[in-house]
Backbone as CSV, one residue per row, in Angstrom:
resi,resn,N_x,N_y,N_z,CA_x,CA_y,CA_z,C_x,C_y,C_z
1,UNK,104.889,77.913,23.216,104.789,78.460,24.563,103.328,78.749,24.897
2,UNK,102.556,78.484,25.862,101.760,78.453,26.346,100.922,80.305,27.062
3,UNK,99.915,80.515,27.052,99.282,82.065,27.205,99.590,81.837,28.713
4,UNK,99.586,83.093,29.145,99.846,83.618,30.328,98.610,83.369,30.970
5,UNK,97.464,82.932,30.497,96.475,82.673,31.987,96.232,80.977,31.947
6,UNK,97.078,80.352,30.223,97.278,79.142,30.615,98.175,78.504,31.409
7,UNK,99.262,78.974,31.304,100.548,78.929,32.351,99.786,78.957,33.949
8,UNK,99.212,80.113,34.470,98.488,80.534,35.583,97.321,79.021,36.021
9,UNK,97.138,78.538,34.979,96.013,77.578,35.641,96.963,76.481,35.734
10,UNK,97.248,75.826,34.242,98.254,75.168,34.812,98.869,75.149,36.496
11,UNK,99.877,75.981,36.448,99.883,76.131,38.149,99.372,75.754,39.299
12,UNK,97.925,76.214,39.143,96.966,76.242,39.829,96.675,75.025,39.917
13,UNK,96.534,73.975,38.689,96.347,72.845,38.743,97.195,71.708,39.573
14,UNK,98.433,72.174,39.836,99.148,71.034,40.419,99.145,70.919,41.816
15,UNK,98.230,71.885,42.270,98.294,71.901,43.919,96.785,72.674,44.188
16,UNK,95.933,72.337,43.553,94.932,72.623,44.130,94.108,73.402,45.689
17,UNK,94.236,71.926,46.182,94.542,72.603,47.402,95.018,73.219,48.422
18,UNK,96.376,73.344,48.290,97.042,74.859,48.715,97.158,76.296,48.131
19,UNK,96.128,76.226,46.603,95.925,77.771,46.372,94.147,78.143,46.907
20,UNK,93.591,76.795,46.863,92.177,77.289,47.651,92.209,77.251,48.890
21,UNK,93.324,76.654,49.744,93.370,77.015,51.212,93.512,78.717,51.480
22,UNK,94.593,79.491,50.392,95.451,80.261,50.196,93.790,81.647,49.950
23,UNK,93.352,80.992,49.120,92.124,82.285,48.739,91.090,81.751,50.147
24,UNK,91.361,81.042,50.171,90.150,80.586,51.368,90.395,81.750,52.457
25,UNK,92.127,81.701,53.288,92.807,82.446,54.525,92.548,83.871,53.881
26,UNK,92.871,84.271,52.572,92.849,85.840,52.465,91.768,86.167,52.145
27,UNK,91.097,85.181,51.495,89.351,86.364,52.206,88.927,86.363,53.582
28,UNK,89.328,85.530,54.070,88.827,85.465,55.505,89.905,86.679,56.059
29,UNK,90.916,87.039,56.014,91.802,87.946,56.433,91.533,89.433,56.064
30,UNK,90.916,89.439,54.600,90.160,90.723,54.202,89.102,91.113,55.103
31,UNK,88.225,90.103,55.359,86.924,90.855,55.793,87.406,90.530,57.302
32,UNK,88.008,90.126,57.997,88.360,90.390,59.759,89.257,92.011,59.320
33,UNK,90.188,92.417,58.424,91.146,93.672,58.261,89.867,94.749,58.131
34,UNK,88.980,94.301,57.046,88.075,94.962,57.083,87.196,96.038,58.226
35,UNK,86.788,94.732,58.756,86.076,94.560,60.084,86.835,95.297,61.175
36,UNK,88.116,95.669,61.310,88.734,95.399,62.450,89.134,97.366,62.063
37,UNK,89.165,97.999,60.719,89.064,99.163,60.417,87.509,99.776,60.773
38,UNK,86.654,98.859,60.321,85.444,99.993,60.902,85.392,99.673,62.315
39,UNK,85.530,99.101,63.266,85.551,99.205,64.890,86.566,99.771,64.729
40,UNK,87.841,100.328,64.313,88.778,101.166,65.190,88.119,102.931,64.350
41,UNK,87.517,102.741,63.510,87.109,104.011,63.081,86.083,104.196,63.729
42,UNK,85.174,103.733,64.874,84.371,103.686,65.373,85.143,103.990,67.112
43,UNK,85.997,103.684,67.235,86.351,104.207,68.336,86.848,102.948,69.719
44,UNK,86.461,101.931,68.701,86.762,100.471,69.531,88.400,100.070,69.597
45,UNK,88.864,100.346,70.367,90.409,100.043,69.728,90.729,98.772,70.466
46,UNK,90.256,98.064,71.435,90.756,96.671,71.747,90.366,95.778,70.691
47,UNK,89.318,95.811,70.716,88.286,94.628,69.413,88.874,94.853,68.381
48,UNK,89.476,96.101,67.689,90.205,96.120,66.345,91.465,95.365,66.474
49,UNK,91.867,95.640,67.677,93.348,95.111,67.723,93.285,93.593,67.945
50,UNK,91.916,93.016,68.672,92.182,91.459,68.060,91.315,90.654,66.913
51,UNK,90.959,91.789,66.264,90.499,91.262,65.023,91.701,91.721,63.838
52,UNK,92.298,92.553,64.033,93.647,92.569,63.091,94.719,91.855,63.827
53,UNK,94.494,90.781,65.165,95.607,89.721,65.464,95.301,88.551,64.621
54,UNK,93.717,88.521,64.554,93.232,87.464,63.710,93.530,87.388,62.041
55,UNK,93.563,88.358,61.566,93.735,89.040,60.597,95.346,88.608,59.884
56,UNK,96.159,88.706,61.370,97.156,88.503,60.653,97.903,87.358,60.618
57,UNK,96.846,86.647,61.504,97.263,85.232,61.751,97.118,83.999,60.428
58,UNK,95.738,85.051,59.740,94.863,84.177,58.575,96.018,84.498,57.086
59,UNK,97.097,86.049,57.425,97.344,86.382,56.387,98.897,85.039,56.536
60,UNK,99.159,85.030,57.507,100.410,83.933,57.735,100.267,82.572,56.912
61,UNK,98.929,82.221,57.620,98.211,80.548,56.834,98.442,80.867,55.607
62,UNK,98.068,81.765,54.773,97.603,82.287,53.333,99.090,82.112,52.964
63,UNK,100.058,82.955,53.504,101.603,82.667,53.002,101.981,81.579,53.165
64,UNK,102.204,79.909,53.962,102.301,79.318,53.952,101.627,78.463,52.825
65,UNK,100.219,78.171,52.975,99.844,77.907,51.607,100.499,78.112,50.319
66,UNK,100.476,79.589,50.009,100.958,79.887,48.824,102.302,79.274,48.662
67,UNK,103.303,79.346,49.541,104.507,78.862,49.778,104.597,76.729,49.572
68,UNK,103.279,76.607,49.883,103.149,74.971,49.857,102.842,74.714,48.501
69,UNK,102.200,75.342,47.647,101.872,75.944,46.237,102.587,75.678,45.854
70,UNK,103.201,76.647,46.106,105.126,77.261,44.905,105.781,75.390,45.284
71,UNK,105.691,74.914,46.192,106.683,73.743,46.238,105.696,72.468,45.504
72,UNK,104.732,72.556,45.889,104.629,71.453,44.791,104.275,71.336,43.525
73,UNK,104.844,72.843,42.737,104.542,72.909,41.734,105.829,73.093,41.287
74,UNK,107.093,72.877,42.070,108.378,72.684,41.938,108.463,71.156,42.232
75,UNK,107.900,70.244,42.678,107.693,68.499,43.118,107.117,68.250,41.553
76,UNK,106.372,68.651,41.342,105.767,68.388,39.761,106.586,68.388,38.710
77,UNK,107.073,69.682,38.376,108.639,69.633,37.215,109.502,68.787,37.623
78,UNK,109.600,68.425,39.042,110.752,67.654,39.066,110.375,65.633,38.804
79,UNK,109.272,65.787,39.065,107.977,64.257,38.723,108.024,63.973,37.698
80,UNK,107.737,64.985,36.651,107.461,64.752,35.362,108.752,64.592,34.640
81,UNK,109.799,65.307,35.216,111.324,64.808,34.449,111.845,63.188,35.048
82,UNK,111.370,63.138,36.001,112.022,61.325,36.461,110.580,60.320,35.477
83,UNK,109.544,60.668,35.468,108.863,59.842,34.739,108.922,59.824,33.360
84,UNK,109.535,60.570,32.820,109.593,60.767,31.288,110.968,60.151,31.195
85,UNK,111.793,60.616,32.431,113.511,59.192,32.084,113.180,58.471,32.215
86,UNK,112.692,57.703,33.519,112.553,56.072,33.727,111.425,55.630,33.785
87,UNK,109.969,56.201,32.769,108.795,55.661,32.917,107.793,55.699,34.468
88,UNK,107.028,55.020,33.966,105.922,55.259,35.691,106.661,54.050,36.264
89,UNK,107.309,54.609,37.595,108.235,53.572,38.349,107.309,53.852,39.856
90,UNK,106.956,52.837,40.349,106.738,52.900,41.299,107.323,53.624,42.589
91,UNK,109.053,53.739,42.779,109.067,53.916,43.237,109.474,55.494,43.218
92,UNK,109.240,56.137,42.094,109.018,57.156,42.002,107.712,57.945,42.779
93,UNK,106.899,56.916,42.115,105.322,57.527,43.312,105.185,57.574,44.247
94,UNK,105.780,56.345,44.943,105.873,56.023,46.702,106.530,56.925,47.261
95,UNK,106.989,58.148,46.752,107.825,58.951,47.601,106.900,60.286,47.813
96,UNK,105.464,60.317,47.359,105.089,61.151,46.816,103.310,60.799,47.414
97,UNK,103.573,59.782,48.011,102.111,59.421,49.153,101.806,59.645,50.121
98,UNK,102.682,60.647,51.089,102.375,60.974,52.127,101.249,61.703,51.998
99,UNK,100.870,62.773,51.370,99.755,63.874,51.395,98.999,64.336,50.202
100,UNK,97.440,64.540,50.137,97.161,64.298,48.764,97.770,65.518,48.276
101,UNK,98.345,66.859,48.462,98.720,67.650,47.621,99.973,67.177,46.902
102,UNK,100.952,66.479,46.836,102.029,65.769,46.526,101.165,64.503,45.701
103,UNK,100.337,64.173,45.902,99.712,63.010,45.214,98.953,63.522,44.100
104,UNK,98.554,64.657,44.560,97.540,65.777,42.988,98.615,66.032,41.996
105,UNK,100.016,66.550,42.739,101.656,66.788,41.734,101.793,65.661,41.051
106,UNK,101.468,64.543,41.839,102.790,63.613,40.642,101.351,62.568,39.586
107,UNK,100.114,63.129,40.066,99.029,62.476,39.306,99.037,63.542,38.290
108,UNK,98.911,64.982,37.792,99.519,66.051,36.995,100.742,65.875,36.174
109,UNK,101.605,65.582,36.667,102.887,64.372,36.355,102.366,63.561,35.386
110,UNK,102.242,62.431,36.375,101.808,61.302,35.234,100.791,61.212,34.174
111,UNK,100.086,62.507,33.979,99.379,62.498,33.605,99.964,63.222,32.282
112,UNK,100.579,63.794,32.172,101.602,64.652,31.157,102.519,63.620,30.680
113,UNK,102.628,62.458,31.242,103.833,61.671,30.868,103.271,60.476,30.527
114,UNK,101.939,60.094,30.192,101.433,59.225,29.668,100.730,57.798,30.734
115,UNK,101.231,58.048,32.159,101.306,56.942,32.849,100.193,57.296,33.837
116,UNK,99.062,57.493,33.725,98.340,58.458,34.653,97.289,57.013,35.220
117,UNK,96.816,56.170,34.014,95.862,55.159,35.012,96.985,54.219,35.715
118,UNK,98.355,53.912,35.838,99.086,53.131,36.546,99.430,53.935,37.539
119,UNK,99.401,55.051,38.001,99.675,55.691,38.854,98.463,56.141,39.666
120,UNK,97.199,56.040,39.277,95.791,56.093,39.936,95.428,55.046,41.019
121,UNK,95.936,54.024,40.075,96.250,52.022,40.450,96.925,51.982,41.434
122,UNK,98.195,52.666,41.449,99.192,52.268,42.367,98.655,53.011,43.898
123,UNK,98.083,54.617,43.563,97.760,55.008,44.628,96.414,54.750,45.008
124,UNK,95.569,53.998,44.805,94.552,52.955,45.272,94.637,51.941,45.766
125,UNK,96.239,51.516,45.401,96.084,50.331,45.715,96.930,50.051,47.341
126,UNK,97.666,51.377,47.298,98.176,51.586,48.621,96.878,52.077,49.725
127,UNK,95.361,52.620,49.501,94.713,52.764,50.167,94.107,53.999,50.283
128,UNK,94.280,55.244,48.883,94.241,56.131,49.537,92.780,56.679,48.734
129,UNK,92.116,57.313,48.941,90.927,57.343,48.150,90.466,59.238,48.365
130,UNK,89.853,59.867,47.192,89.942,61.212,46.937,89.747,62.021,48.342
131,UNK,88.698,61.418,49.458,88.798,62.316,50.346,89.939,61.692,51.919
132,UNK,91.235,61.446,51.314,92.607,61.286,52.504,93.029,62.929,51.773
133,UNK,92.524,63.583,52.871,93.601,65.452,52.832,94.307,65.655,53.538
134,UNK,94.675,65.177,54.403,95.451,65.223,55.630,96.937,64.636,55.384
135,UNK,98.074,64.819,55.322,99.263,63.895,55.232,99.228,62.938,56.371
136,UNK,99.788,61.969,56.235,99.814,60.551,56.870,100.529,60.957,58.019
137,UNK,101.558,62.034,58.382,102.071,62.213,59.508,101.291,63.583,60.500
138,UNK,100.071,64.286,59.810,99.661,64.818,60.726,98.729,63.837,61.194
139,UNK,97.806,62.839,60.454,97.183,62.368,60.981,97.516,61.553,62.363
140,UNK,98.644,60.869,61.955,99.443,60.501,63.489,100.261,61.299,64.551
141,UNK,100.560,62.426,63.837,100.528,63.351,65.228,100.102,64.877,64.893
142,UNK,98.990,65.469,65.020,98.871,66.976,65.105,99.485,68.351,65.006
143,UNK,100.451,67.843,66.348,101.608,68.647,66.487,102.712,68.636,65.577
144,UNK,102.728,67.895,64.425,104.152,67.574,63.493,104.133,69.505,62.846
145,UNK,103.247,70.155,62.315,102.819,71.142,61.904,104.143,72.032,61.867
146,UNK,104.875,71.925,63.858,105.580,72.810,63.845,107.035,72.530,64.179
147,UNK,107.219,71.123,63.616,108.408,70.264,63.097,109.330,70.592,62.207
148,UNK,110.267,71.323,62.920,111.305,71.714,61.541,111.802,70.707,60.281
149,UNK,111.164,69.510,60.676,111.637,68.290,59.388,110.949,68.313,58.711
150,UNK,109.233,68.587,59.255,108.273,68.668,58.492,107.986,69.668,57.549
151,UNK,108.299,70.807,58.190,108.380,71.980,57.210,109.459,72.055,56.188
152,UNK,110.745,71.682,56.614,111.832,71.181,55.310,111.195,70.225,54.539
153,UNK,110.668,69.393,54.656,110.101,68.391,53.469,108.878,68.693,52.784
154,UNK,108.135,69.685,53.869,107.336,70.022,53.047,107.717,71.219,51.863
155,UNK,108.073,72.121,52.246,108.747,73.724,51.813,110.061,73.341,50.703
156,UNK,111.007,72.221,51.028,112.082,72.057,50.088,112.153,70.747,49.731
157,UNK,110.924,70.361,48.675,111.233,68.637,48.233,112.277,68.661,47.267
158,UNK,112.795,67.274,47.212,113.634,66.639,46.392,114.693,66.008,46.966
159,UNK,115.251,65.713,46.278,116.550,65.056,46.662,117.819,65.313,47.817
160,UNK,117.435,64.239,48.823,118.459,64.329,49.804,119.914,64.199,50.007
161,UNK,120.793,64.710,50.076,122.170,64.448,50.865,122.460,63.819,51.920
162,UNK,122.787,62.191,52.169,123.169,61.616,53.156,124.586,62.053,54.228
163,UNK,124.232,62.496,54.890,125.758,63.094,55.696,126.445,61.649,56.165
């Protein structure tokens, strides 16, 4: 069994960028909460009140993040058990190219499961290169953000039920 601040990085490792988005929003949310206590202790009470709107807008992002975190570090356990049954299958990966945080999971994945330069290959060879951060469907529309499909696929991956 693995130490408790190896476990912790681990973690950390499979989604990168939704725990530095995550520290990114709550420091920025600290020092506007901050900020927004010395103007109301100062006697400013509008300016506090929209610097603690800001405040709590940054602490929302920060939960989402963390929440995008927790899921693809639940996409990962579930990566690394289909690649260790049926090997590096392509079409295991292809499900897993929309966005590089899902692409950092199942490269963590394959990388635990032995298949890590065929899976580097495969996602190069579809086009995608270290700086694509954006998922393929915000880039084509902006607004997907506040897409209840989008947020189910993002928030609850895995395996679908055809009705």
């Amino acid at each position: 069994m693995k130490r408790p601040v190896g476990r912790i990085l681990h973690y950390l490792r499979c989604a990168p960028w939704p725990h530095g988005t995550a520290l990114g929003s709550l420091l920025l949310a600290l020092f506007l909460g901050a900020n927004a206590v010395i103007l109301l202790n100062q006697g400013h009470e509008y300016e506090a009140a929209m610097l603690g709107l800001w405040c709590a807008g940054w602490l929302v992002v920060c939960g989402f993040a963390l929440a995008d975190g927790l899921a693809r570090h639940r996409e990962y356990r579930r990566i690394k058990t289909l690649l260790a049954r049926h090997g590096c299958d392509t079409r295991i990966l292809h499900q897993l190219a929309r966005s590089r945080c899902q692409r950092d999971a199942a490269l963590l994945a394959a990388r635990e499961s032995g298949c890590f330069r065929q899976a580097c290959a495969y996602y190069r060879a579809l086009g995608y290169r270290w700086y694509h951060i954006l998922p393929d469907s915000v880039l084509r529309n902006p607004f997907i953000f506040l897409s209840p499909r989008f947020l189910r696929n993002s928030f609850m991956p895995g395996k679908r039920c055809r009705r």
